[in-house]
N, C-alpha and C positions, 0 to 999 in steps of 0.2 A: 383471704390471707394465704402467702405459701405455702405456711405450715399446715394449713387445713386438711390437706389429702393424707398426707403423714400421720397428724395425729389419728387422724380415723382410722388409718393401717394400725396404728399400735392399738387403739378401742377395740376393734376387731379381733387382733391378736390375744389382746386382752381376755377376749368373753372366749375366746375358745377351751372348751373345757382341760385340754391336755395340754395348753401351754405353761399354764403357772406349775405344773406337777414336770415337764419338758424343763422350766426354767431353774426351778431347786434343783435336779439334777444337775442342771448343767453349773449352775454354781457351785455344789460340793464337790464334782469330778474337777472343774477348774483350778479349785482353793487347793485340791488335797496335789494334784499335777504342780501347780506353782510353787508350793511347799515341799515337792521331793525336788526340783531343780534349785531349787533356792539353799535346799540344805545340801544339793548333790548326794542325795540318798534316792536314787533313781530301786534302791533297795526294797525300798516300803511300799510305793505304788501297787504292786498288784493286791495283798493284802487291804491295803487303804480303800481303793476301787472295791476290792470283793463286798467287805463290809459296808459300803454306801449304796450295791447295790440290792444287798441282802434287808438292810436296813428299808428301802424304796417298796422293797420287793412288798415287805410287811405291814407297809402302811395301809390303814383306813380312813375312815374320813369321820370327824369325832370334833368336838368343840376344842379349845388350845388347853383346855383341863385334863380332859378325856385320850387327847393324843399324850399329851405329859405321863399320865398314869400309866397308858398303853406304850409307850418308849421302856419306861422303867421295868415293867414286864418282861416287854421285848430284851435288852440287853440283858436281864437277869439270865433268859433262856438261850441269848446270844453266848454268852460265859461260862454257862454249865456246859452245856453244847460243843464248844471251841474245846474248852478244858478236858471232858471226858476223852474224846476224839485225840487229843495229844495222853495223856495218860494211856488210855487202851490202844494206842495205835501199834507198841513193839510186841503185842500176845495179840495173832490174828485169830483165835479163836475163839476169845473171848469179845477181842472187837466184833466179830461179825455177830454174835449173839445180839450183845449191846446194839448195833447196829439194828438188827431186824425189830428187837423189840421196841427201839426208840422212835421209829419209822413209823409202825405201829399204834404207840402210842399217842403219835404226834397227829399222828393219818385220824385217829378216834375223835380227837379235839374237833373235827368238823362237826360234829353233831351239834355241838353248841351253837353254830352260828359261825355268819362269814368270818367275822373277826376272829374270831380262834384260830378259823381254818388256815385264814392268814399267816397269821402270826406262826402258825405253826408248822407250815408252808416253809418260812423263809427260815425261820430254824433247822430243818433240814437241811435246805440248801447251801446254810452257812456252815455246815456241821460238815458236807465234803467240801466247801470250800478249804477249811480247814485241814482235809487228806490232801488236798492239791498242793496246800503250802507246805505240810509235812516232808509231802513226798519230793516236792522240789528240794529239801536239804536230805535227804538218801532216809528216811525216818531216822534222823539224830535226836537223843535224847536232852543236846545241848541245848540251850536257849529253850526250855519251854511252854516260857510266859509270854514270849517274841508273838508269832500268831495271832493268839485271842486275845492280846493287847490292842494288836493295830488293827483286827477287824474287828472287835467291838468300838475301837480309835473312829474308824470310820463310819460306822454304823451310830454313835454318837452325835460324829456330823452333820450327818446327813436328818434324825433324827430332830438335833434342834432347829435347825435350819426348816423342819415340818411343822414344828411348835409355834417359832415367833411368826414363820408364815401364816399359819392360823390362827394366832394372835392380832397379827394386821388386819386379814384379811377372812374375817370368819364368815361373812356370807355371802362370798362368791360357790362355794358351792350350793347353797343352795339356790340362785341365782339359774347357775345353770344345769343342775338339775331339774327345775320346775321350766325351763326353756325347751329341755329335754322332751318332758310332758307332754306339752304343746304342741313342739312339733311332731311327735308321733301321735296325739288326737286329730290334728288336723289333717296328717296323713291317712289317717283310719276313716275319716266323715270324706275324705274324697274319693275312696275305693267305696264307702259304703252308698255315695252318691253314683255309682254304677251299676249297683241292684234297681236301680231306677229309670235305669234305660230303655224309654218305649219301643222297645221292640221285643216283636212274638218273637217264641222259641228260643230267647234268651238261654245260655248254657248258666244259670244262675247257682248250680255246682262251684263250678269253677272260682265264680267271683267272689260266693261264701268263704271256700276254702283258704283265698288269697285274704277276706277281711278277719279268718280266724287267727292266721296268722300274725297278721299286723296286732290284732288285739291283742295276742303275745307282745308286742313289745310296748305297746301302750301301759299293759300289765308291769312290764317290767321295769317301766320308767316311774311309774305310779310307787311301784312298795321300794324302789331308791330315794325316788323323793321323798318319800315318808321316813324313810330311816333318817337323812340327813333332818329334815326339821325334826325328827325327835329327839336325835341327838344336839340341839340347840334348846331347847325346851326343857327335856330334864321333866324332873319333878317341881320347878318352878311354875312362875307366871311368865308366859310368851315377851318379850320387850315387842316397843313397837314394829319393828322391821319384820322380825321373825313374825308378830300377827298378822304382818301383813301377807306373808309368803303361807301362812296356814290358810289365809282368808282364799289364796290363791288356789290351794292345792284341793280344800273345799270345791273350790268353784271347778276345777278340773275333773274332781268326782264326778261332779256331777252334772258335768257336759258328757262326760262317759257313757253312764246311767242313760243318758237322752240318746246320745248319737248309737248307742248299741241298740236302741230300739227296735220293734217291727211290728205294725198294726195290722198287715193286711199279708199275706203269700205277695210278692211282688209281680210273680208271673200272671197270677190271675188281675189283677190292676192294670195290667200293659195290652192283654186282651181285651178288658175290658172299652178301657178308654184308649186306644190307640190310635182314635182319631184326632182324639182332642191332646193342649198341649201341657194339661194337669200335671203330668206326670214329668215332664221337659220344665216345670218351673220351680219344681219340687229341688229335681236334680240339679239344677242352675243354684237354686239358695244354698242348697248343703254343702256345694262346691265353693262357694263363696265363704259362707262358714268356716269350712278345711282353709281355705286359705286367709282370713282370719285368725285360724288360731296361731297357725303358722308363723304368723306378721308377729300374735301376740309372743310367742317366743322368744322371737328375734327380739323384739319392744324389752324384755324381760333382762335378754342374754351384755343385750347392749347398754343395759339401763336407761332406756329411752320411753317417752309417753306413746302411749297406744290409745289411739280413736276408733273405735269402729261404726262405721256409719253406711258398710256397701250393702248392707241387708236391706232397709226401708223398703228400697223398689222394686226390688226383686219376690219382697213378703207383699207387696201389692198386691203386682202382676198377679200371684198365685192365686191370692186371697178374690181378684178377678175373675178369675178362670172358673176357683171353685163356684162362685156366682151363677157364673153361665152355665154351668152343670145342673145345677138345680132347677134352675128358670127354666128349665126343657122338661123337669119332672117325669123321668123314663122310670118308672116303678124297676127294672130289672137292675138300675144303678142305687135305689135308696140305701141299702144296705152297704154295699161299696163306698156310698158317700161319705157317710157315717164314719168309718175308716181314714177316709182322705182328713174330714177334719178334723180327725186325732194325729194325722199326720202334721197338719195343717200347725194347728196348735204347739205339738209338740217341736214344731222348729220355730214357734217364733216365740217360745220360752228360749229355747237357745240364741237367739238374738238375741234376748232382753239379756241373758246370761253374759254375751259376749260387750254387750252395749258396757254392764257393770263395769268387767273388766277392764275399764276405762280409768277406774277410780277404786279399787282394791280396798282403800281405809272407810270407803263410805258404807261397803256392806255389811252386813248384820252381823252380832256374833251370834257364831255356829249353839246353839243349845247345849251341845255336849261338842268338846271341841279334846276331846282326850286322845291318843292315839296308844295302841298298843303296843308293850315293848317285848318284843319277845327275847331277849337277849337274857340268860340264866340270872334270878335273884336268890344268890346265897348259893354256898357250897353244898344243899341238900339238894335243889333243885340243879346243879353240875351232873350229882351223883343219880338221881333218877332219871335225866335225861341221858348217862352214858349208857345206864344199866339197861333201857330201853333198845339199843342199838349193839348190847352183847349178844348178837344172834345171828345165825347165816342167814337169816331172811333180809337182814338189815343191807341196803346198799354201802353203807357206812362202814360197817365192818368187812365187806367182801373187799372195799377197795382197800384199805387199812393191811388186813390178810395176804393180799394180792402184790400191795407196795411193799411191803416185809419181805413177801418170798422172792421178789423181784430183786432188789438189793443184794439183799445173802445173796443171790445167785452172782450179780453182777461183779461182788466182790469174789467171788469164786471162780469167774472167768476171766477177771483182771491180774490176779493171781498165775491163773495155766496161764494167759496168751501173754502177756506183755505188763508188770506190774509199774515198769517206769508211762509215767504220763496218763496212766489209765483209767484213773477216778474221775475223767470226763466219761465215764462208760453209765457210773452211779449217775452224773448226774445228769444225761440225756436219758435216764431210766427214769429220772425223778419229772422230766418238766412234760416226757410224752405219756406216761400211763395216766390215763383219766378213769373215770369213773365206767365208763360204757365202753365197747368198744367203740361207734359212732366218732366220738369225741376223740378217742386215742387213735383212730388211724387216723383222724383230719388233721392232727399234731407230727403225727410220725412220717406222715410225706411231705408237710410245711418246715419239718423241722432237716429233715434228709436236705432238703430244697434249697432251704436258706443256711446251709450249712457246708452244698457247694459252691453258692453264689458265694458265698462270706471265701469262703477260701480262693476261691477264683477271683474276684474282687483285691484281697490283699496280697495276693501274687504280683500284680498288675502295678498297686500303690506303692510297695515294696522297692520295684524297679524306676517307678518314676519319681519316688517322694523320699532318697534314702537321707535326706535331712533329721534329725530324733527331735527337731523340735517338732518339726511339721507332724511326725508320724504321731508328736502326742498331742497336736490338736485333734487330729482325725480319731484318736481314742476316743477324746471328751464327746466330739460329734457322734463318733457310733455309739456311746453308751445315751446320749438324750437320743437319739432316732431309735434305739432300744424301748425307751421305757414309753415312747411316742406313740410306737406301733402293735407294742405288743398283744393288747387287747383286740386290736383289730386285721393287725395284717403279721400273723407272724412269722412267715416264710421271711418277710424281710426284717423283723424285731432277730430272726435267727441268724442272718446275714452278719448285721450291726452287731450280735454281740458278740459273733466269730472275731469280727475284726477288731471289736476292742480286745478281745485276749493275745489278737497275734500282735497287734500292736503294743501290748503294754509287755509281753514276755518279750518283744524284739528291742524293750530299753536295757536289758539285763541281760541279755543273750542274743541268739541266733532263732527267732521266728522258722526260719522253714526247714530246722526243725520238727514241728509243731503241726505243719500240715498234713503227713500222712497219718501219724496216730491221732489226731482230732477228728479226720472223717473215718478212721474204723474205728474209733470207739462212740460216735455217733451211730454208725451206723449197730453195731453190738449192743450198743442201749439201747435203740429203739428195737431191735431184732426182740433183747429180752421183754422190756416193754410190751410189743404185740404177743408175744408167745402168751405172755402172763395175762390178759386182761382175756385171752380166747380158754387157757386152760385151771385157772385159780379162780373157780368158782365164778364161772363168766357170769355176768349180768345182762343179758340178752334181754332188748326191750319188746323182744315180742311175747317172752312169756308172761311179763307182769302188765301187761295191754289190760287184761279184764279189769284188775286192782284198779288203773288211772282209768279206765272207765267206769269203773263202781264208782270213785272220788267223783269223779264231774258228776255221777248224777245223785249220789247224796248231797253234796254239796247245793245243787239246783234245787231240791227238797225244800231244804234249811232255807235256803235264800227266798224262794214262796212262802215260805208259813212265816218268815219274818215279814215279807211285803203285806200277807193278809191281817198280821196283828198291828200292822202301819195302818193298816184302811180303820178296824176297830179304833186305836187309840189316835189316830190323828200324825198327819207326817210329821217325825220326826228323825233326821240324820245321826241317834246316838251311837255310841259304838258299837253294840250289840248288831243291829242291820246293816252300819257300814264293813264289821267283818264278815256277816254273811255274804254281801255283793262281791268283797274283795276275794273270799275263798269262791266263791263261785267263778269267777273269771280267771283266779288263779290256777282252776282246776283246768279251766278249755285251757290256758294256754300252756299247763303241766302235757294236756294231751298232744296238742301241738309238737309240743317240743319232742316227747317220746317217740312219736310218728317220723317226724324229723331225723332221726339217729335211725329207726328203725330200718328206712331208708338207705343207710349205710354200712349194716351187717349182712352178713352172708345170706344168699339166696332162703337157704332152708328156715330162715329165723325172721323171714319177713313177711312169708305167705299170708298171713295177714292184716298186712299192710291196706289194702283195700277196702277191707271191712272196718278197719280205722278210720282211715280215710274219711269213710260215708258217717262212721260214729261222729268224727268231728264236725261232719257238716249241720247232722241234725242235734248235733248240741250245745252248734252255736245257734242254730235257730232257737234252739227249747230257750233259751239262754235271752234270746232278743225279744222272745216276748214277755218272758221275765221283766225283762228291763222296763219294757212297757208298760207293765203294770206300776214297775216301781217311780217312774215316772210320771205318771199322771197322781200321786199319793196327794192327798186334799190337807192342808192344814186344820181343816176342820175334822174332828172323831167323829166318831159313830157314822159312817158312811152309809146310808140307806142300801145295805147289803140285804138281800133274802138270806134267812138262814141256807137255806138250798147251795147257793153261789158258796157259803162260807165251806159247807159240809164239803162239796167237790172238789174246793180246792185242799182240803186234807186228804181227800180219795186220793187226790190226782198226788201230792207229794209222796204219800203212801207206798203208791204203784210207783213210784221214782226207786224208791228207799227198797220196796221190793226185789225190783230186779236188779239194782246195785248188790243187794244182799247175798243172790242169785247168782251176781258174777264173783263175786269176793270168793265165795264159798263152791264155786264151779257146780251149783245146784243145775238140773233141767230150769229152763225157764219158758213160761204158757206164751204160745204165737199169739191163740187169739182168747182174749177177754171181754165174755160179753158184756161185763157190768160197764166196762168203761169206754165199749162202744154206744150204749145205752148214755149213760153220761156225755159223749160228744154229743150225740144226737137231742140231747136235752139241754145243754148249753148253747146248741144252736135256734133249741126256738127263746125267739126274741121279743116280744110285746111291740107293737106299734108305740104305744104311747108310754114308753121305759126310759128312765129319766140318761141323759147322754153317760154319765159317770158310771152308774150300775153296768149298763148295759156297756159302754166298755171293757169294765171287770168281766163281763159275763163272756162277752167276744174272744178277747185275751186267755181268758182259761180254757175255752172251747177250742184255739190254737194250740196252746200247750198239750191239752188230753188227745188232740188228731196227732201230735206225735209221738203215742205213747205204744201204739200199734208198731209203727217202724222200729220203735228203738228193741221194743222184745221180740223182732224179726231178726234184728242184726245181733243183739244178746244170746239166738239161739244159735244162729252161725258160727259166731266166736267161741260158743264154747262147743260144741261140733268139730270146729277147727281144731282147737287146743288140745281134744280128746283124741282127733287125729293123728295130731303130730305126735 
């Protein structure tokens, strides 16, 4: 049929995660655009625009109940906000107070949780949107319900227009969400099918540090997709679609769990058998796998059926190989082998895993299928959680403090330099100071960036397009390629929303204007910005380095002595062990990210940077033979464990929890421990005739105790270092 190709462009467009979030926008900028020429109140528009995009700005993603509730919120603080800001605007010295502390208080709201932070994100931003519109009638007392009429006007709009969407259309997100998932598991199972590379002398550094990374985002697709089906679930019973998508996000778990795994040092495997092509079929299946999940994503995003069927001959082939390995009976491989068929094995649970995924309603339900809600229950649990983060230790309150002293200042140099047009100063102060520096300079030259393309850009439009119809379609367009990009590419989200303003002020006036006080007071916001995030109590990530590495390795504790009370009582995925797995991977990829930013502070505050580094590498190892263990978990209890096997594995969490305690507390920490060199050396003898399970467990913790050596090598450096600086 014709239309065949077309409809599948629009299917396509469909599943893409930012188009229907692109497409509301573009309909409220439309409605409210068609609404001021229809009325010839080309008056209201900027107003109208501010508020739908202040409205956008504060959306989350919630059931059409949850968003309903969260609107009503939003506008209330939309209105307090509008209203204080025209009331305090003619006494500048009480505004600026009001100001800093409202900033402050708003900044606090993050402790609860993204949605607050949200929310109270764009409450700020609507709050100088509000100076802007002030200040464009000279601060007049007259009219001063005009304002925070038509930007809560438009933030309403925009607002139901999120509601009935969500009302239609309630599970595309999580759709693509759990697409999401997929596709970055199946990216991770095909970097991690490179540790598998037969070849000697592999730099297997390197390719760890790239899969810890990924597992960063695997991580972070993982606790989005959770939040979105939790927020569908509720404190009810799952409907069918939603169980279906829990059944999914299960089975994701616990492809995770598998593919994070590691049975053997991979270097020593590659020497080992580098002749043979064991290793080469191993890599070929888990490759297939990644690209599988991949497929399943897409299968997901498109709403389309997903078969998997490429494994079969590929789990052959292996399953062949391993064959001929044996039938040669080389005693110096028995041990090794032993390894491989745990490799063995544990990919072709992931077929079977992947094969399910075929039919999502036929698998089992989960035994405990509850997810945790972290999001504050009741105004006592608000107030212990703020009182928690009243403290300069607190990230939360340094940026909170930080964004306060920023503003007052900014309204202080808006003041001396230039008080017409200026409150663009606030709010390039507001969108570039982040939490770290890291973060605040990759904003503050993206935003410099797209702030001269944006004005060069409408210089350009300006002379070619001086029609006002035309110039206000290319508004509509630069506020959707605004809210398109912003998350990902913001040099150009800063371009698009330059030129919506110069566009939408050139229906009511003269645009240029506009152009030289919008790039000095971008560039004085972001100037305050950087000053404030290096001298208001910086938050440098190389001094809280020990802290995020104490976290990954109590956390890795926790996540063993749950695996081992799994081997006791018999596998079972309840919550209790699925939140230890998820803080434990949360924590590598907390380090990750720290090391990441660490990277983009100043010389003196990264030194070490290297010794992180190598922490992250050996803690995503500690970390995959964790998995390993948790992995092979028997449905059946009482695991013919030796007490011996149980005791070590509490030594070994111990000595985890030790030297986390060690670095929290910047104690000395011991290089060498004989007890639990003693302990490797006795997890390594094996019995010939030890049942394959035991002796797994037994293998597995005797990996994790060999690196328990390095890690109080690198714990003593760090803090060595720290003591240094």
């Amino acid at each position: 049929m014709p239309s065949t190709p077309f409809v599948h462009t629009l299917r396509r467009l469909w599943a893409v995660d930012k188009f229907s979030y692109s497409l509301r926008v573009f309909i409220a900028l439309t409605g409210s655009m068609a609404l001021c020429w229809q009325q010839d109140r080309m008056d209201l528009l900027i107003p109208l625009f501010l508020g739908i995009i202040a409205s956008a700005l504060a959306e989350t993603d919630d059931s059409w109940q949850g968003r309903l509730t969260a609107l009503l919120v939003t506008l209330g603080c939309f209105s307090i906000a509008s209203l204080s800001v025209e009331l305090l605007f003619p006494y500048p010295w009480v505004f600026v107070g009001a100001l800093a502390l409202a900033s402050f208080g708003l900044t606090m709201l993050g402790a609860l949780g993204e949605r607050y932070a949200t929310i109270a994100s764009a409450t700020l931003i609507l709050s100088i949107y509000t100076m802007i519109g002030v200040d464009q009638r000279d601060g007049s007392p007259a009219n001063l319900w005009r304002e925070p009429v038509l930007l809560v006007a438009g933030a309403a709009w925009y607002g139901l227009l999120s509601v009935l969407w969500q009302a239609l259309f309630t599970h595309q997100p999580v759709q693509q969400s759990l697409a999401r998932v997929f596709r970055e598991l199946g990216q991770y199972l095909k970097l991690k099918s490179a540790l598998l590379e037969p070849v000697r002398h592999l730099d297997q550094e390197a390719r760890r540090l790239e899969l810890a990374r990924q597992n960063g985002q695997v991580v972070a697709a993982l606790n989005a997709a959770k939040e979105i089906i939790l927020h569908r679930v509720g404190n009810g019973r799952p409907g069918p679609k939603v169980n279906r998508y829990l059944k999914l996000y299960f089975l994701a778990q616990d492809i995770h769990e598998r593919a994070s795994s590691s049975h053997h040092p991979y270097n020593e495997l590659a020497e080992a058998f580098f002749h043979s092509d064991v290793l080469f079929r191993c890599q070929r299946l888990l490759r297939q796998q990644g690209g599988a999940c991949q497929a399943l994503g897409r299968a997901i995003r498109m709403r389309q059926p997903f078969d998997y069927l490429d494994g079969t001959q590929a789990l052959e082939d292996l399953n062949k190989s391993l064959e001929h390995l044996r039938i040669q009976s080389n005693p110096a491989w028995r041990g090794l082998l032993r390894s491989l068929n745990a490799l063995a094995r544990n990919l072709a649970t992931l077929d079977r895993l992947l094969t399910d995924a075929s039919n999502p309603d036929a698998l089992a339900e989960a035994q405990d299928a509850s997810l945790l809600d972290r999001s504050p229950q009741g105004l006592m649990d608000v107030w212990e959680r703020l009182k928690q983060h009243l403290t300069p230790t607190s990230p939360v309150f340094r940026h909170a403090l930080r964004m306060a002293l920023a503003l007052a200042t900014g309204y202080g140099v808006l003041h001396l330099i230039h008080p017409e047009q200026g409150y663009w100063i606030l709010l390039t102060t507001v969108f570039v100071c982040q939490p770290n520096f890291g973060a605040t300079r990759r904003k503050l030259v993206q935003r410099i960036a797209g702030t001269l393309l944006g004005l060069a850009l409408g210089w350009a439009l300006f002379d070619l397009f001086p029609n006002a119809l035309v110039q206000s379609a290319f508004a509509v367009v630069a506020g959707v390629i605004f809210f398109a990009t912003r998350a990902t590419r913001y040099t150009l989200a800063t371009a698009a929303i330059t030129l919506l303003v110069l566009f939408c002020f050139n229906q009511i006036g003269d645009s240029y204007g506009l152009f030289l006080p919008r790039l000095v007071d971008t560039l004085l916001g972001a100037l305050i910005a950087g000053l404030a995030v290096i001298f208001i109590l910086p938050d440098w990530q190389g001094r809280r380095l020990n802290q995020v590495v104490a976290n990954t390795l109590s956390c890795n504790a926790r996540y063993l002595r749950q695996i081992m009370q799994q081997y006791a009582s018999g596998k079972r995925d309840d919550l209790a062990y699925r939140l230890a797995r998820r803080n434990a991977h949360n924590a590598d990829a907390a380090l990750s990210t720290t090391l990441s930013n660490m990277l983009m502070e100043p010389g003196h505050f990264r030194k070490e940077a290297d010794i992180g580094f190598r922490f992250l590498v050996l803690s995503h190892t500690l970390l995959s033979y964790l998995s390993a263990l948790g992995a092979h978990r028997s449905e059946t209890p009482g695991e013919a464990l030796a007490p011996t096997v149980e005791t070590a594995a509490e030594r070994i969490a111990a000595s985890l929890d030790e030297i986390a305690g060690s670095l929290t507390e910047k104690r000395s920490v011991s290089i060498q421990c004989d007890e639990e060199d003693a302990l490797a050396r006795e997890l390594a003898q094996l019995p010939e005739d030890m049942d394959d399970r035991p002796r797994l467990v037994q293998t597995e913790l005797g990996l994790v105790c060999r690196q328990l050596g390095p890690l109080r090598t690198l714990a003593a450096h760090l803090l060595n270092e720290g003591k240094a600086g």
